[in-house]
C-alpha positions in Angstrom: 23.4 -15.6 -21.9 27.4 -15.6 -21.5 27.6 -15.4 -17.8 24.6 -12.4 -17.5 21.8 -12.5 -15.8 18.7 -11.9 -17.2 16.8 -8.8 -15.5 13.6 -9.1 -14.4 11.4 -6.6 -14.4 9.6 -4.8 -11.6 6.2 -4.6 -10.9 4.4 -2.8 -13.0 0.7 -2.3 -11.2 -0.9 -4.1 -8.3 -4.5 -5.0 -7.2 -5.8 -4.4 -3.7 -9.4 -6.4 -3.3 -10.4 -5.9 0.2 -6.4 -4.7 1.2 -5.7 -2.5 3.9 -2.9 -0.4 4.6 0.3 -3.1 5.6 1.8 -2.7 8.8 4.9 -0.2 9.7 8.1 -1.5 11.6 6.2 -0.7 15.3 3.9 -3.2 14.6 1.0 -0.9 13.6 -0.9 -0.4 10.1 0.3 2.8 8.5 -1.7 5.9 8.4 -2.7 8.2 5.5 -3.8 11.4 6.8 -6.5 13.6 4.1 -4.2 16.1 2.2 -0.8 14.3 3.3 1.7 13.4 0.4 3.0 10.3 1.4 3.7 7.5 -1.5 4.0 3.9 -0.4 3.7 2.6 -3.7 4.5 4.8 -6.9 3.2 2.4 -9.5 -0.3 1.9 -10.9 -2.9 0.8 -8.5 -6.3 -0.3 -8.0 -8.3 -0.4 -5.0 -11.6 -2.3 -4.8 -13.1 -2.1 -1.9 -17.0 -3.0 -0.8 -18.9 0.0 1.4 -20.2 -2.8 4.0 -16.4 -4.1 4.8 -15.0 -4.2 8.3 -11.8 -2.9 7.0 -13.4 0.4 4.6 -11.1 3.1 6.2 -8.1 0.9 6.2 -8.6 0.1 2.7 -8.9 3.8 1.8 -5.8 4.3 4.1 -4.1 1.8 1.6 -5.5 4.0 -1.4 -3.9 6.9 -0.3 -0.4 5.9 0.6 -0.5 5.2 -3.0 0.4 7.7 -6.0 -2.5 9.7 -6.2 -1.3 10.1 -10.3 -2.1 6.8 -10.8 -3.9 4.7 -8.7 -8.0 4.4 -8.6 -10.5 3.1 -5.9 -13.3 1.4 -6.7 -16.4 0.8 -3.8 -18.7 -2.2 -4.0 -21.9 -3.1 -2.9 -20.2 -5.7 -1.0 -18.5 -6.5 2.4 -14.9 -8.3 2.9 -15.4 -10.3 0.0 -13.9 -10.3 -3.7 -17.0 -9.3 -5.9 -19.2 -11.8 -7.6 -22.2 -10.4 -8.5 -22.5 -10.0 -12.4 -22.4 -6.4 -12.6 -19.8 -5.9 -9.7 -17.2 -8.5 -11.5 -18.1 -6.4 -15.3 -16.7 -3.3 -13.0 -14.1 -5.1 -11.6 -12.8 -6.2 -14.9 -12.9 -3.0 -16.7 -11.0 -1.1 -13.9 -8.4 -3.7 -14.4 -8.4 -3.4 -18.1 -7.8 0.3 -17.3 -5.2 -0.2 -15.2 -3.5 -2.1 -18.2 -3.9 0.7 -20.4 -2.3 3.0 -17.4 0.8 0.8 -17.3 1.0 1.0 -21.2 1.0 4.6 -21.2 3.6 5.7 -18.9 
């Protein structure tokens, strides 16, 4: 390309099975406190997350330190495992086709 480089694009969405909030510069996981606006990530999320996890309210920490415009959060029947029941994957998959659909429309 005559000496350019080619841009790459950003992200455009991410997908959080299980993920809990990353850790700040002191060494401890960041914080979302219910009714703060604070935006980690300003892109198209989703958070699956199963109600028997270890890590539940970290996860939902995660959740909201993302855009609340566009990011979702969806609970499992399951613990700190990626879903693989039948009906838990269908759910999984169609919140990620959604999430597709978000990035389209923006």
């Amino acid at each position: 390309m005559d000496g350019e480089e080619e841009s790459v694009a950003p992200l455009q969405c991410a997908v959080f099975i299980a993920g809990p909030a990353p850790f700040g510069a002191d060494g401890l996981r960041l914080k979302w406190k219910e009714g703060e606006k604070s935006i980690l990530m300003g892109l198209p999320t989703l958070h699956a997350v199963g109600k028997e996890d270890f890590l539940f309210e970290e996860a939902k920490s995660m959740f909201g330190l993302c855009d609340e415009g566009c990011s979702k959060l969806m609970v499992y029947g399951g613990a700190h495992e990626v879903p693989r029941d039948k009906e838990n994957i269908g759910i999984l998959a169609k919140a990620i086709r959604d999430l597709g659909g978000m990035i389209v429309s923006l």
